[in-house]
C-alpha positions in Angstrom: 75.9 39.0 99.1 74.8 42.4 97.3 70.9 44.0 97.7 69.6 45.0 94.5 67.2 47.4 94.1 64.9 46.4 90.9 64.5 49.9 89.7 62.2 50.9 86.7 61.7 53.8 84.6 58.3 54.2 83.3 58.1 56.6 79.9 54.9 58.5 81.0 54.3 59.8 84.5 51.3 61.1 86.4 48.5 60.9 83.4 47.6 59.2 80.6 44.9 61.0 78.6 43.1 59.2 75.8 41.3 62.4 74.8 37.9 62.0 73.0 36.5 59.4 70.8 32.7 58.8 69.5 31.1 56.1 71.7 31.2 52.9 71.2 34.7 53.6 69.1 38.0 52.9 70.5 41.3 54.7 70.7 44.8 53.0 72.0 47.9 54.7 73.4 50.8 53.1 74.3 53.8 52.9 77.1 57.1 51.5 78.1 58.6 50.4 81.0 62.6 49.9 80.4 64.3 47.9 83.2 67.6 49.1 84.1 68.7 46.3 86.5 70.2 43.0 86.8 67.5 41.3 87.5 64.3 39.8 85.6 61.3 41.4 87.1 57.9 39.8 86.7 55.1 42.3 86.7 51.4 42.5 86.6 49.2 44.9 85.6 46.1 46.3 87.8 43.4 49.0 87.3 41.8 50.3 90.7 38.1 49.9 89.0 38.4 45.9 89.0 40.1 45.9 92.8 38.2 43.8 95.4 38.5 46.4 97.2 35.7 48.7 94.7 32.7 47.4 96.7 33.3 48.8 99.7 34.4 52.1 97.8 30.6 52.3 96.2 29.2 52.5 99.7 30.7 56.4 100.0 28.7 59.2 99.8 28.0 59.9 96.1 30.7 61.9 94.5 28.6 64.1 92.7 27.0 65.3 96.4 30.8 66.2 97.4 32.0 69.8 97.3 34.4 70.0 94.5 37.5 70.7 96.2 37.3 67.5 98.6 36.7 65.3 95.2 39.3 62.6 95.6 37.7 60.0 93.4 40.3 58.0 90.5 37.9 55.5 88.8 35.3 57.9 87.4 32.2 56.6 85.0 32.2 53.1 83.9 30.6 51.0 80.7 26.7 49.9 80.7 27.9 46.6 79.7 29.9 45.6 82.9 33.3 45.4 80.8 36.5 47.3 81.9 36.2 51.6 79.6 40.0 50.5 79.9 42.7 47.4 78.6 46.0 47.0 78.9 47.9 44.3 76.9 49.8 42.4 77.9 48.5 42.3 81.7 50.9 40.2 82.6 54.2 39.0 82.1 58.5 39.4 82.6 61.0 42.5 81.7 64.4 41.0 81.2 67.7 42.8 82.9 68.5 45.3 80.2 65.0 45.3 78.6 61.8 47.3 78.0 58.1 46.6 77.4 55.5 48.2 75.5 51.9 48.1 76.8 49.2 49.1 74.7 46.0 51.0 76.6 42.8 50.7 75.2 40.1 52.9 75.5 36.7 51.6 74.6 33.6 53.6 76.0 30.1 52.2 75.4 28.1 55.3 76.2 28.9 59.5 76.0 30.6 61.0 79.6 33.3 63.3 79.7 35.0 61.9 83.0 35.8 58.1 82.1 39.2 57.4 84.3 40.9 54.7 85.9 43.8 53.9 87.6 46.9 51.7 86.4 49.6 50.3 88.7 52.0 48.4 87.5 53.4 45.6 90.6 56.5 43.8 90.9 57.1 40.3 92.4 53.3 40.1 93.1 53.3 43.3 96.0 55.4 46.0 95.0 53.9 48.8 93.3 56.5 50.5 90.8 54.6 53.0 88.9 50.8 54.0 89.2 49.2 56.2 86.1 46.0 57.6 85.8 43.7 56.9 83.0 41.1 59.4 81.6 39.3 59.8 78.5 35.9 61.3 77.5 33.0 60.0 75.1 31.0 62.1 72.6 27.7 60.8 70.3 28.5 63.7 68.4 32.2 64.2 66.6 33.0 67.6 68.4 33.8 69.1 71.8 34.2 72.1 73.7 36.0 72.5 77.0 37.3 75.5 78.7 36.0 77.9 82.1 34.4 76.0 84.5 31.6 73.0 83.7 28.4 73.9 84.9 27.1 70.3 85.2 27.5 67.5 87.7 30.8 66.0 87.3 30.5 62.4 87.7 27.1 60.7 86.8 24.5 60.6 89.1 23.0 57.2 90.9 20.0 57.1 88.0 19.5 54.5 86.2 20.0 55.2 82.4 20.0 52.8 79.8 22.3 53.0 76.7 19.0 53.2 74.3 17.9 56.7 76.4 19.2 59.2 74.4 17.0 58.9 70.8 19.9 60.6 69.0 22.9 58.5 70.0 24.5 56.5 67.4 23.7 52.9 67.0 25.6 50.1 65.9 28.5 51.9 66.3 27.5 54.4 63.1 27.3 57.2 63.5 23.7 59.0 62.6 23.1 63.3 61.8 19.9 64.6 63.2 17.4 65.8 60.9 17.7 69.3 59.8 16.0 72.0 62.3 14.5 75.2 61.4 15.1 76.5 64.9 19.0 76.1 66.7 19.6 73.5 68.9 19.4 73.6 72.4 22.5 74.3 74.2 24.4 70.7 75.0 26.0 72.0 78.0 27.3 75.5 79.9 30.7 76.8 80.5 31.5 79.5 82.7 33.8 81.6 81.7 35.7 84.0 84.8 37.9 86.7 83.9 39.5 88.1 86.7 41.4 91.8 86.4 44.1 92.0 89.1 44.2 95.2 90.6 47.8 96.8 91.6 46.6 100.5 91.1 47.9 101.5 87.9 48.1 99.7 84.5 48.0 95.8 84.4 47.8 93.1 82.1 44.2 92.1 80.9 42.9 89.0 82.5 43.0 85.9 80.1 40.9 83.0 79.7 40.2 80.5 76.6 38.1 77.9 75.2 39.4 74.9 73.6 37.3 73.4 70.8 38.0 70.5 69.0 36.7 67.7 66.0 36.6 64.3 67.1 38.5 61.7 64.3 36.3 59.2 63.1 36.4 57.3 59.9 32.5 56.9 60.2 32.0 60.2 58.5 32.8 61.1 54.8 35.8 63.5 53.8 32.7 66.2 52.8 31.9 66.4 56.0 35.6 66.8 57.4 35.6 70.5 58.4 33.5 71.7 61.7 32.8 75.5 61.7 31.9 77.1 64.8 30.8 80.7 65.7 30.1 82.7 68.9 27.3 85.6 68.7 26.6 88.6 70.7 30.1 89.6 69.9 28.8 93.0 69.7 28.2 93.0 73.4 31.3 91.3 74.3 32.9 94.0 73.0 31.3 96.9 74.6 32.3 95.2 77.7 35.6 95.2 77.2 35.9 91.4 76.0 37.9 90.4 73.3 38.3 87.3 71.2 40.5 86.3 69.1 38.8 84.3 67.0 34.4 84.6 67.0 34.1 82.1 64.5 36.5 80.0 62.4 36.9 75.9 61.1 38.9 73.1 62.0 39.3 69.8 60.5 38.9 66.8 61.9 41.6 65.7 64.7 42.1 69.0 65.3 41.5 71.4 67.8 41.7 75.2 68.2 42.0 77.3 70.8 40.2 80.6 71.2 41.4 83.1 73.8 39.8 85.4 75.7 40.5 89.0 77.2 39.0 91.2 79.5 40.6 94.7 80.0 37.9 96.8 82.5 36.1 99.7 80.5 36.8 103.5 82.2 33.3 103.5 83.2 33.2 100.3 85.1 31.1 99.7 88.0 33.2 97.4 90.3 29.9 97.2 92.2 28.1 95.7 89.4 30.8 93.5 87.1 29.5 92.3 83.6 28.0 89.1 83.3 27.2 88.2 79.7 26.1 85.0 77.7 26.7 84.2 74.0 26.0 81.2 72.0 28.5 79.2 70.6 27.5 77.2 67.9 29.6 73.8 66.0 28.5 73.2 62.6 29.7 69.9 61.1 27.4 66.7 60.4 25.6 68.0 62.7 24.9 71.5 64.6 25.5 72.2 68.8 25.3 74.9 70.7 27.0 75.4 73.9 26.0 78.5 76.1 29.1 80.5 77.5 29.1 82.7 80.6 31.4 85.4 80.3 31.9 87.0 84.2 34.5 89.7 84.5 35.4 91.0 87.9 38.0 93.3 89.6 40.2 91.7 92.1 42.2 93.4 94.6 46.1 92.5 95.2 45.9 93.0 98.8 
């Protein structure tokens, strides 16, 4: 007789990113597994947050009390409502010699968190695990988003309870609701810290880089007048005296879009290496609504040795 190794070929590896949707909307992506052999090979589809194995996984020190760099959690934040953030269609099934099969992922969070994730494995003959993909995806009650730097809030939710209803601004119904105009801005949604470190050789060297990535969330919940987002980031002024550079302090972006902005630090003549520049600006998103998100800019000198 001949051994036959049932070899497949999955058409994404490592990650599967969903991006960002408004909560309580949905978003699908999809993937293929081709199946190069001779043989039919049943398959089944299994996501780590429904494993029997989760229980015993909850009874771990909270994630969220672990130093960053020993974080080795997959499933991340899950729905209020007890029902899987994540699908996958069809969960089950056969991939004839010669064949492929599409699987569509759905993405369906029930509440805002930027660090919904999962993992996918996809299992032959009922033990053998032939590809394993991670899921992620983030939730906004407002259509926009900033990322960039380093987050300078707790990663993965706390133990609290919180209901869906606790937030008095979050959408309802699925619709999507703008606040009431303010006369005074916002309070800052959330703080980025961004570090700019200048690499020292001892003579000239390229300025150190950073950037922020901003983005407009799709939805067909708001009109086409409110399609653009504008944003802008004050105390450029500043910024500049300290050597920091944008590229772009303010600009638009329609909706499904992002833009990156990039960020420069070349150290001033008169720099004191004891006492680097830490500086904060406002960056504010003006669509349907208007956020803020403070930015810490922190410039230091590094030495090559």
């Amino acid at each position: 007789g001949h051994g036959v190794v049932p070899g497949t070929v999955c058409s994404v590896e490592g990650v599967l990113d969903m991006g960002y949707v408004l909560a309580r909307d949905k978003a699908t992506a999809t993937f293929q597994i081709q199946n190069p052999s001779c043989l039919t090979l049943p398959y089944s589809i299994e996501l780590d947050s429904l494993s029997p194995t989760r229980d015993r996984d909850r009874q771990r020190i909270p994630a969220f009390l672990t130093s960053s760099v020993h974080r080795t959690e997959i499933v991340g934040t899950q729905n209020y409502s007890g029902l899987s953030v994540f699908s996958i269609f069809p969960s089950e099934g056969q991939i004839e010699a010669g064949q492929s099969q599409e699987f569509v992922v759905t993405f369906s969070p029930d509440h805002e968190s930027l660090y919904y994730s999962d993992r996918l494995r996809v299992v032959l003959f009922g033990k053998q695990t032939a590809h394993e993909l991670q899921l992620k995806g983030s939730a906004r009650d407002r259509p926009m988003f900033v990322e960039g730097g380093v987050p300078l809030d707790v990663p993965v939710e706390s133990l609290a309870v919180t209901s869906p209803g606790a937030s008095q601004e979050a959408p309802q119904g699925g619709k999507f609701y703008s606040t009431p105009p303010r006369s005074e801005p916002p309070e800052p949604v959330r703080s980025l810290l961004l570090l700019l470190e200048h690499v020292d050789f001892g003579g000239p060297a390229e300025p150190a880089r950073a950037e922020l990535r901003l983005g407009a969330v799709a939805t067909p919940q708001l009109p086409p007048s409110k399609a653009a987002v504008g944003f802008r980031l004050d105390n450029v002024p500043a910024l500049e005296r300290a050597g920091i550079a944008l590229d772009a302090p303010a600009g638009a972006l329609e909706r499904g879009h992002e833009r990156r902005v990039r960020v420069s630090w070349a150290p001033p003549a008169a720099l004191q290496v004891s006492d680097p520049p830490l500086l904060t600006a406002l960056l504010t998103l003006k669509g349907d609504v208007t956020e803020c998100y403070r930015i810490l800019f922190m410039a230091r000198v590094v030495s090559a040795c």
